[in-house]
C-alpha positions in Angstrom: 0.0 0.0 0.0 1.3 3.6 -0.9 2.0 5.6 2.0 0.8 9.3 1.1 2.4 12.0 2.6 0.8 15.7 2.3 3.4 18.5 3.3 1.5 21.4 3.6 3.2 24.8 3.1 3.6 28.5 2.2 4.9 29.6 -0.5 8.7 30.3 -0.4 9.1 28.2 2.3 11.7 25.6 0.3 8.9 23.7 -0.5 10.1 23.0 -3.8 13.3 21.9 -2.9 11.5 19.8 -0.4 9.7 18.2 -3.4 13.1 17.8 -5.1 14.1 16.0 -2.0 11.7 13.4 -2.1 11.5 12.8 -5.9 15.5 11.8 -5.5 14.2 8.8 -3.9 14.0 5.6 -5.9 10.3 5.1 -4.0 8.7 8.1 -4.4 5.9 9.7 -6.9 5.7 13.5 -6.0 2.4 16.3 -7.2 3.0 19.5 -7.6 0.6 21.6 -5.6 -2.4 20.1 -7.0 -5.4 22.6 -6.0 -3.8 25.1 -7.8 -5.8 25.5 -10.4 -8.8 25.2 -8.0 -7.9 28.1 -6.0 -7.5 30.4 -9.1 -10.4 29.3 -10.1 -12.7 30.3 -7.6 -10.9 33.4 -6.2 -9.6 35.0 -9.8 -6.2 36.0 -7.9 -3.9 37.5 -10.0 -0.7 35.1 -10.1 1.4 34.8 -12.8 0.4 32.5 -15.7 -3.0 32.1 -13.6 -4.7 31.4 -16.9 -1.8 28.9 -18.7 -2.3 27.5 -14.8 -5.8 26.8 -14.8 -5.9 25.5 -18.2 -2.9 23.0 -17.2 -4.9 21.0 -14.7 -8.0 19.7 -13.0 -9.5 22.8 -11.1 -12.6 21.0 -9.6 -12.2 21.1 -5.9 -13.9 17.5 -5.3 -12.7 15.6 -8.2 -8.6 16.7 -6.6 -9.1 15.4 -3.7 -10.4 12.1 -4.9 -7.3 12.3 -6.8 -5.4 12.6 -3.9 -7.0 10.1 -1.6 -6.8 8.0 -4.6 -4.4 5.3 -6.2 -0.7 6.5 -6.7 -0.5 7.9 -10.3 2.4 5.6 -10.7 3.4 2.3 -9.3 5.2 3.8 -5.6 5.8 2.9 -2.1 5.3 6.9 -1.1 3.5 9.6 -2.6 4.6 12.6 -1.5 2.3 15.7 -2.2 3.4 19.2 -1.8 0.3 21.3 -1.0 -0.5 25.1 -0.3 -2.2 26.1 2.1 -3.3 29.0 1.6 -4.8 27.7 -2.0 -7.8 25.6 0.5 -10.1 28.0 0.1 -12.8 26.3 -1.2 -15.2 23.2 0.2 -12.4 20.7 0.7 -10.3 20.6 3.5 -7.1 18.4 5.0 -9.8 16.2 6.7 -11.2 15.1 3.3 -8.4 13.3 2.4 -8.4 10.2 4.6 -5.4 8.4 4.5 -3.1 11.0 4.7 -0.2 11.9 6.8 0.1 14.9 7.2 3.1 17.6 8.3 3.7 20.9 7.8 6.5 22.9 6.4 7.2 26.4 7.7 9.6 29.5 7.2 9.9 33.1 9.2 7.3 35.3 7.5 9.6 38.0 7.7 12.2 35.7 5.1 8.6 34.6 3.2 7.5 38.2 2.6 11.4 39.4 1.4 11.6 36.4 -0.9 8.2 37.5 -2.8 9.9 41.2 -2.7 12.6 40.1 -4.8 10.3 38.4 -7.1 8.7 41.8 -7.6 5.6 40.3 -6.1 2.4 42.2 -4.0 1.5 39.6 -1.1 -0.9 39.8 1.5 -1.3 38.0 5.0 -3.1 35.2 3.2 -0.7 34.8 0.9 1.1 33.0 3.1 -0.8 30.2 4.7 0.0 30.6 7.8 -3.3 30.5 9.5 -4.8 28.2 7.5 -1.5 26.1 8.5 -2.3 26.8 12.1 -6.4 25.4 11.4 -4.6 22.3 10.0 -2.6 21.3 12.3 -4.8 21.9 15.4 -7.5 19.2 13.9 -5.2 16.8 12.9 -3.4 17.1 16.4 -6.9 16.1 17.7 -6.9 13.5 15.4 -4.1 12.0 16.4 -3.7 13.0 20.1 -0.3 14.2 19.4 1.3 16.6 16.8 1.7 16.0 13.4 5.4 16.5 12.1 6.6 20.1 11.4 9.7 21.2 9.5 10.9 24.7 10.1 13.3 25.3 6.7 15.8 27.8 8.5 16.6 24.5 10.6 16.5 22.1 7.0 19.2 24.4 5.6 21.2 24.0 8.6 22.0 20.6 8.6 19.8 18.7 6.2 20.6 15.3 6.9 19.4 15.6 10.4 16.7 17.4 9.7 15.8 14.9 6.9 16.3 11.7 9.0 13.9 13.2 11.9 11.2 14.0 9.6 10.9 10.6 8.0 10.8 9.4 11.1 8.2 11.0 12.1 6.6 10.3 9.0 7.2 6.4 9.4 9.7 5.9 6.3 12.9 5.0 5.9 15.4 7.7 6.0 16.8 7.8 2.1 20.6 10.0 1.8 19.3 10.0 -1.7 16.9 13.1 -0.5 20.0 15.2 -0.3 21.6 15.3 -3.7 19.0 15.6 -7.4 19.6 16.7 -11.1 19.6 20.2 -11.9 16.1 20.9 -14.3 12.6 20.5 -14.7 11.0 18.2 -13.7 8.0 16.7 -15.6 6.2 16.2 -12.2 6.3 20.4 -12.0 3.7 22.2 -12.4 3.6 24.4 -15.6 4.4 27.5 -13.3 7.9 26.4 -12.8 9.3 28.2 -15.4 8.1 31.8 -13.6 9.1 30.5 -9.8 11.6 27.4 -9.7 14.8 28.9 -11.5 16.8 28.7 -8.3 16.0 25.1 -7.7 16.2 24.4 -11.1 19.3 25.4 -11.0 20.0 24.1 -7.6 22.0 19.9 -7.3 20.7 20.2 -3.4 19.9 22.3 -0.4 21.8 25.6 0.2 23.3 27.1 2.8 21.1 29.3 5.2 19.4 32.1 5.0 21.3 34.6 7.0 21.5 38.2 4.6 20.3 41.0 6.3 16.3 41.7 5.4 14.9 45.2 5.1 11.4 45.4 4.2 8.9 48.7 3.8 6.4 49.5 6.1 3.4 47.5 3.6 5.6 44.4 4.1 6.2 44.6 7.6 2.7 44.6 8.4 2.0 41.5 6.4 4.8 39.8 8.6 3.5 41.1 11.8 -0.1 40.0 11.0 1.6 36.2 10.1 4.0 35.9 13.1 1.5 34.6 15.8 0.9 31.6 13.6 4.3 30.7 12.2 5.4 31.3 16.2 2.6 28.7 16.9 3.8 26.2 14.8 7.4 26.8 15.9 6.5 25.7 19.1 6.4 22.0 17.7 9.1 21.9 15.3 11.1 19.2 15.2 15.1 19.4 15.8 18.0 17.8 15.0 
């Protein structure tokens, strides 16, 4: 039986890299942020290539997360599915997709917000996912009785193959030094927006060093961090550590 794994993130949070990680492995199918389409469907947000995006892929909300709670697309012991949160803003949620373990990947809001700056970029608190993160993890930590995994990237860039090893752990695989090393390129699991956001991972053979430059944001984009903080600090609280 394929073990599916649903890594719900921001955007900007290295969760493409993340994805890179787990497609090095030998058992491992990965999706591309699969609502996608759904979410630019229903809200008209103005992302870039929203229309080339919504003509790439299923934008039904239901009919995705059948997908998802469905049979692997290929033949794999994991499926590892790199999701947005803040694209759930329709009538399907984490809960309707049984089956799934779930963990949640997360980055200072203050490193998020720069990185969409240098991408020339407007974002709002939404944006980011973090409170719909936040609504996640709460219900599945009642599912479960415990917390679900979370990954804080600041601490992946540190020292991946520590980071890595406790994540699949917690996940209940097999830690794979495959996840630390890939190909540069596209992939043809990526979704057709790469070409606008992915040219550093693209670009990239594995994880790079951390974050550490100096960040200076205007007063717009510090306001969007300070509404986000509370819930990445919430988070933070249960991040694992090497």
């Amino acid at each position: 039986m394929t073990i599916r794994i649903a890594m719900w993130s921001g955007p900007r949070n290295l969760s493409t890299a993340m994805m890179r990680s787990f497609g090095s492995r030998a058992d491992t199918f990965v999706s591309d942020e699969p609502f996608y389409g759904a979410y630019l469907k229903q809200t008209g947000d103005p992302q870039p290539m929203a229309d080339a995006v919504m003509a790439s892929m299923d934008c039904d909300w239901d009919s995705v997360a059948r997908a998802m709670a469905g049979p692997c697309p290929e033949p794999a012991a994991i499926w590892y599915q790199k999701h947005m949160a803040h694209h759930m803003v329709g009538s399907i949620g984490h809960d309707d997709m049984p089956g799934l373990r779930h963990a949640f990947l997360i980055r200072d809001p203050e490193r998020v917000v720069a990185s969409y700056a240098a991408k020339r970029v407007a974002v709002r608190p939404e944006h980011l996912g973090c409170e719909r993160q936040v609504e996640y993890f709460e219900r599945e930590a009642d599912r479960l009785g415990q917390a679900p995994p979370v990954i804080d990237s600041a601490e992946v860039l540190r020292d991946p193959p520590a980071m890595l090893e406790r994540l699949c752990a917690a996940l209940g695989i097999p830690w794979d030094p495959a996840m630390l090393r890939w190909e540069q390129g596209i992939r043809p699991t990526d979704g057709i927006w790469a070409s606008h956001w992915y040219d550093a991972v693209a670009a990239s053979t594995g994880f790079g060093p951390p974050d550490t430059a100096p960040v200076t944001l205007d007063d717009e984009a510090r306001r969007v961090v300070d509404a986000c903080r509370p819930h990445y600090e919430r988070l933070a609280e249960h991040r694992l550590r090497a």
